[in-house]
Each structure stands twice: as C-alpha cells, then as structure tokens.
N, C-alpha and C positions, 0 to 999 in steps of 0.2 A: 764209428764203430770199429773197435780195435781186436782183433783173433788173437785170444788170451794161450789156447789150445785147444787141442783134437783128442778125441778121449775112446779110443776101439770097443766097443761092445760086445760080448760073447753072445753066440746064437743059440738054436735062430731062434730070432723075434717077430719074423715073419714080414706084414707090410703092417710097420709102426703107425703109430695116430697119433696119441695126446702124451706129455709127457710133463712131471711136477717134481722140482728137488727141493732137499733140504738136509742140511747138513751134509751127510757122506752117503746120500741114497738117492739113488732115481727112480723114481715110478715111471711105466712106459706102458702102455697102453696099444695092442695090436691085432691083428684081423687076419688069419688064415685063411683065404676066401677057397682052397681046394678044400679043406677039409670041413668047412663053413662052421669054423668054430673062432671065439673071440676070447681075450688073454690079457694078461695085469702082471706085471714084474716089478718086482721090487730090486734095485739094482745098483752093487756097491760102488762107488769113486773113491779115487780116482782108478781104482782095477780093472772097472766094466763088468767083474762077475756079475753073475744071475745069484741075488741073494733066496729071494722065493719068488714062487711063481701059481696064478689061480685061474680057471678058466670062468670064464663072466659069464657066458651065452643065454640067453631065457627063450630055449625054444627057435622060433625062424630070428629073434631079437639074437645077434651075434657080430654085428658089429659095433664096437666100442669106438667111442672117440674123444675128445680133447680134456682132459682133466683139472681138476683143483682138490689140492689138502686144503685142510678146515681143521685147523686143530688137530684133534686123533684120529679124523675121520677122512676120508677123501670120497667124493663127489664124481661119477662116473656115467655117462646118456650111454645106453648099449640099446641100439636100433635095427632093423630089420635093415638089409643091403638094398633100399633100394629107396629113391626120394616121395616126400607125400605119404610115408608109413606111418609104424610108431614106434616107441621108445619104452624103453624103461632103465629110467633114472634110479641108480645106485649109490646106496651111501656107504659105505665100507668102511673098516677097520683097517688104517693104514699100515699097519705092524705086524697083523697075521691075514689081511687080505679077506677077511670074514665078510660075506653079506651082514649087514644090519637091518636097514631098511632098503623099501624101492615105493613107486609109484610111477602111474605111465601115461607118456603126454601120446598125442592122437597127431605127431607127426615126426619125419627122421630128424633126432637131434643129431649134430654132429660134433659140438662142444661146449662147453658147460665151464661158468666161472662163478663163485660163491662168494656173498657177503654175509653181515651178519644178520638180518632177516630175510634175504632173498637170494635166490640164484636167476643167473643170465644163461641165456644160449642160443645156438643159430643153430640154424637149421640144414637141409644140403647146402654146400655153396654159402653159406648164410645168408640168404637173400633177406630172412627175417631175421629178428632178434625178441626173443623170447625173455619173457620175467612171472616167476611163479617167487611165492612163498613156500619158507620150506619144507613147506607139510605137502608141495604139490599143488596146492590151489593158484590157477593161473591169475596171472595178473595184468598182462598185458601181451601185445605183440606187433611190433614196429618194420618198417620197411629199410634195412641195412642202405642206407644213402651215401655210402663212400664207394662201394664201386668194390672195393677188397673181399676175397671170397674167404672166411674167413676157416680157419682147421683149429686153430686153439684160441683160448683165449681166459684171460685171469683180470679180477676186481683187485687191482693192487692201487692203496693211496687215493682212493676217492676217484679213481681211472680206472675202465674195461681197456685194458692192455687185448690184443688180439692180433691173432698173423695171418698169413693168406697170401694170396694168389690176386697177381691183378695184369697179367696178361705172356707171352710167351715169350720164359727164361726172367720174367721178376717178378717179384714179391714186396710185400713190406708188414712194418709193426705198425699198427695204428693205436693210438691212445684215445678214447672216446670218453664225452662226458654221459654217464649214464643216464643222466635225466633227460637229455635231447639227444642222444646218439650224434651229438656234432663233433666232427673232427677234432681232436687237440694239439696232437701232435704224429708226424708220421715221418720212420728210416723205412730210405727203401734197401732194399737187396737183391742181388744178384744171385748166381747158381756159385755151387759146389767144383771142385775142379772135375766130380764126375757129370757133369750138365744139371743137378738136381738142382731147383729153387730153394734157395736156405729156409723160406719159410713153407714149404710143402706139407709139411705133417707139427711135429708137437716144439712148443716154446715154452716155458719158462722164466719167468725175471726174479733176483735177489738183490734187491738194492738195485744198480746200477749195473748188474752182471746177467749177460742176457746166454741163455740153453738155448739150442736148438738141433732136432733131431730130424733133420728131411725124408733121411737115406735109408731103403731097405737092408735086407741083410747084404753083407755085413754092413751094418748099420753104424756111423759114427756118430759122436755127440761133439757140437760146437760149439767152444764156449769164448763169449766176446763180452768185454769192455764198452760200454754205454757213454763211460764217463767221457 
C-alpha cells in the first residue's frame, strides 16, 4: 500500500463517517453530535472545496454513516446515536443530494454497501452484517466473524470490500466473500502521523486506488496505491 497523496478538505465537516468517490467528487457523510444534526457533502478534487451540502437528519435518526453511489443514486443508513436503535436508510440523488426514497431497519446501522438487487450493512461496531432487498425487505442477518469492527464498506467485484478497527492504533481493509462472510483478503494499517487509525471513519476503492478519510476537522483525504 503505497501514499499516492494527501488532499486538505475545507470545513467544517464536523466528525466525518462514510465517504464515496468518483470521478472529480467526493461525497462525505458527517455527524455534529453538539448540534445533534447529521450532513452529506458533495466535494470537489483535487481542491477539497465543499461543492453542495444537505442536512440528512430524520428526527432523533441524525447520525449518518458509511456510504455507496449506485448509479445516480447514493445509498445512505442515518441512525439514532446510540446502539440497538434504528435507522433509516436513504436513497438520494447523488448530484443535488435530494431524498428519493427511505425505509427503516429496527437497528443502528452504521454502514451500508449496494449491489444490484441487494444491500449490506453492519451495524454498531458491526458485530452483524445485514442483507435486505432494495425495497427494504430483510433478508438475512449474520454474525461479523473477522473480528474487524467495521465503519464503511462497499460490494465492489463480487467482494464486500470494508474497514474498521481491530484493536489499539490498527486497523485494516478486509475483502469478504458475501455469500459466507469468510475472509478473502486483508491490508492491515496503521495510524495517521496525527495518531488517527487510517481506517477510523470512511474508504472508498477505484480500481486499485484506495480513499480514506479517518480525520475530523480539519479533515484530510488519503489517497494510496493497492497495486
């Protein structure tokens, strides 16, 4: 895993959560826990400006977390702050940040990865790993057996790509096969030079170029080499 660049973010984004790129935008996904309101930026590269910005919140549901685009759309769990809650899953319009649809699971999700007739998700910590269809109707729900606590996570290539936390000052990406949640592959990772876990909060993969966002404000974007 090779450090391509460091990319400044303009503020404030508050304490960051899930984060999805593509092309010359970053979505970033954050939680204001004073003001207890929850937040969705759309955000240009390589500049950092803040291109738009929408507030997510549904009531005590204000905290948002790990995300996936899906086409036009982007896929967003915005949960109640506290574990054992519930949710409500957001589908939005990636380009003006619009609600489209929602429907709400009956615990805290904490990040959320889209295929094309299902989505994944785990829960605090992910201790679970959730599968509903995309109308909402659950489908199953598994006991997370890697040990990795996971904060984001994406269905890229027939693999639940996801990050997380697996004990004090590391991290790692794990690659799971969705049908058995069994191990594929796994980088681990270290902290930030400000002591942060590289995998704390939101990732991203393109191909072989791996996003990651740990860092509150000011907040940077790290971007690494896979190959």
């Amino acid at each position: 895993m090779k450090l391509l660049r460091t990319i400044a973010l303009d503020g404030p984004l508050h304490h960051v959560q899930g984060i999805d790129v593509d092309g010359g935008t970053l979505w970033v996904s954050s939680v204001d826990r004073v003001a207890r309101s929850g937040h969705l930026f759309s955000i240009a590269l390589p500049s950092g400006r803040i291109q738009n910005r929408t507030g997510v919140a549904d009531g005590d549901r204000f905290h948002p977390g790990g995300l996936q685009l899906d086409g036009d759309d982007l896929w967003l769990p915005v949960a109640e702050y506290r574990r054992s809650s519930t949710t409500q899953m957001q589908r939005r319009d990636r380009r003006t940040l619009r609600l489209l649809t929602a429907w709400t699971v009956n615990d805290h999700i904490g990040c959320v990865a889209v295929g094309r007739d299902r989505l994944f998700g785990g829960n605090w910590d992910s201790l679970d790993i959730y599968e509903w269809a995309r109308s909402g109707k659950p489908l199953s729900k598994r006991t997370n057996i890697t040990g990795t606590r996971y904060q984001d996570m994406k269905l890229k290539d027939g693999r639940l790509a996801a990050s997380g936390l697996r004990g004090k000052g590391k991290g790692a990406i794990d690659w799971l096969d969705p049908k058995s949640l069994e191990l594929v592959r796994r980088v681990d990772v270290e902290t930030t030079d400000r002591g942060v876990v590289l995998t704390n909060e939101g990732m991203a993969l393109k191909g072989e170029t791996l996003y990651l966002l740990p860092e509150d404000d000011p907040s940077r974007l790290f971007v690494f080499s896979l190959a």
